[in-house]
C-alpha positions, 0 to 999 in steps of 0.5 A, a space after each residue: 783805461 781811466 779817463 774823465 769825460 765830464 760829458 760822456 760821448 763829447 769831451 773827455 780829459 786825458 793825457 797823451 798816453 790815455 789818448 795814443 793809447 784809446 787810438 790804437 785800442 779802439 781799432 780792430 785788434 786781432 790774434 795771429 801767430 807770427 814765427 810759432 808766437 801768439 801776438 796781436 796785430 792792431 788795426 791802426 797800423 794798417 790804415 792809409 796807403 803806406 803801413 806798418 808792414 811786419 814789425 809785430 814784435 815792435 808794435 806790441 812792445 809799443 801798445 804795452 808801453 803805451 798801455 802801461 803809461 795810461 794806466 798809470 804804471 812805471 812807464 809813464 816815467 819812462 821814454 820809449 826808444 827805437 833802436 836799429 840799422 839805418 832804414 829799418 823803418 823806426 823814422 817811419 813809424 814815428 811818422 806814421 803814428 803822428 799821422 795817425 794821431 793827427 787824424 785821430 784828433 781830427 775827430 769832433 769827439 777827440 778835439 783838444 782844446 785850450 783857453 786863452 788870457 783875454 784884456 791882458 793890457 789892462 793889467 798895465 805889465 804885457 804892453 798892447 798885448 790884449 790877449 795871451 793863448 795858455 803857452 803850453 795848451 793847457 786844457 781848461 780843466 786844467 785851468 779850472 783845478 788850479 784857480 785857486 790857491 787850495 786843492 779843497 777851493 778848487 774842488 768845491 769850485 768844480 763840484 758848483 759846475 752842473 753836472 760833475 759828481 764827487 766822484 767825477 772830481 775826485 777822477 779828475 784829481 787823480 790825474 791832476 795836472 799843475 798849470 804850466 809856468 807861463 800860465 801860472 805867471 799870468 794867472 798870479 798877475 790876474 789874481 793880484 789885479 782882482 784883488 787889489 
C-alpha cells in the first residue's frame, strides 16, 4: 500500500483511506469458512467490549473498498453505503470504527498533525487576530508542496530538506494534496506581505 514516511517508523503522510486502510491491515487477518465460502475475519473488528459480531460479508466488502481506495482505484471516487432494516447494526459499525480509528491515531507513530498561521495581526487584514490554525488541518506536508506557486519551486524546495530523496519527493507528488481554501487565502496574503 504506497504511503510516504519521510522518517521510516515515525511520521508518515497518508490519506484517511491509506490510514483506515493500514489500521484494519495491520491487525491479525484470518481465513474462515462462514456458510460453504472462504472469507477473511479481521481482527480489529474484535477489539473492545462491545464487537462486530457475524457481518462477514459486510466487513470484507468494506476492507475491499477500503483497500482499493488507498491503492489508488476507482473507489476513492466513490462513497460507501450501509443499506439495511433498522437495528441491523449499520449505526454501529460506523461507531465502532470511529472508536477504532481514534484509538489508532491515539498512537505516537500515527498522530496527525497540522501547523498554524503565526503573527497574522501584522498583515494588518485579521483584526488582533495573531494566530490561525490551518481551517481544514492540513499536514504540513501539505503545506510544504504548495509554498510556492510552481510544482518544480516546491520540489527543488523539498529536495533542499535532509533526508528526502528523489524518489521520496516524487511519492509525495503522486499523492499530492492542494491547500484548502482558507489556507491558501491566508498564505497568498502572507506571500503578498514578503513581497512588497
Amino acid at each position: 500500500m504506497p504511503f510516504f514516511s519521510a522518517i521510516p517508523g515515525r511520521r508518515c503522510l497518508e490519506n484517511a483511506f491509506q490510514g483506515v486502510a493500514r489500521m484494519i491491515l495491520d491487525s491479525e487477518i484470518s481465513k474462515l469458512v462462514v456458510n460453504g465460502k472462504t472469507t477473511y475475519d479481521f481482527g480489529i473488528f474484535h477489539k473492545g467490549k462491545k464487537h462486530i459480531i457475524g457481518m462477514y460479508d459486510e466487513v470484507n466488502s468494506f476492507v475491499s473498498y477500503v483497500k482499493d481506495a488507498a491503492e489508488g482505484g476507482s473507489s476513492k471516487e466513490m462513497a460507501y453505503v450501509l443499506v439495511g432494516e433498522p437495528g441491523n447494526g449499520k449505526t454501529f459499525f460506523v461507531e465502532f470504527l470511529c472508536a477504532r480509528r481514534r484509538d489508532f491515531l491515539m498512537k505516537p507513530e500515527n498522530r496527525k498533525y497540522t501547523f498554524r498561521f503565526n503573527h497574522i495581526d501584522r498583515l494588518g487584514t485579521y483584526g488582533r487576530i495573531s494566530s490561525i490554525e490551518s481551517q481544514t488541518y492540513e499536514d504540513p506536508v501539505i503545506l510544504a508542496m504548495n509554498l510556492f506557486e510552481s510544482r518544480d519551486e516546491n520540489q527543488v524546495f523539498l529536495s533542499s530538506i535532509k533526508g528526502l530523496s528523489d524518489r521520496e519527493i516524487e511519492k509525495l507528488y503522486d499523492e499530492y494534496m492542494p491547500l484548502g481554501a482558507c489556507s491558501e487565502y491566508i498564505w497568498n496574503d502572507v506571500l503578498q506581505l514578503v513581497t512588497i
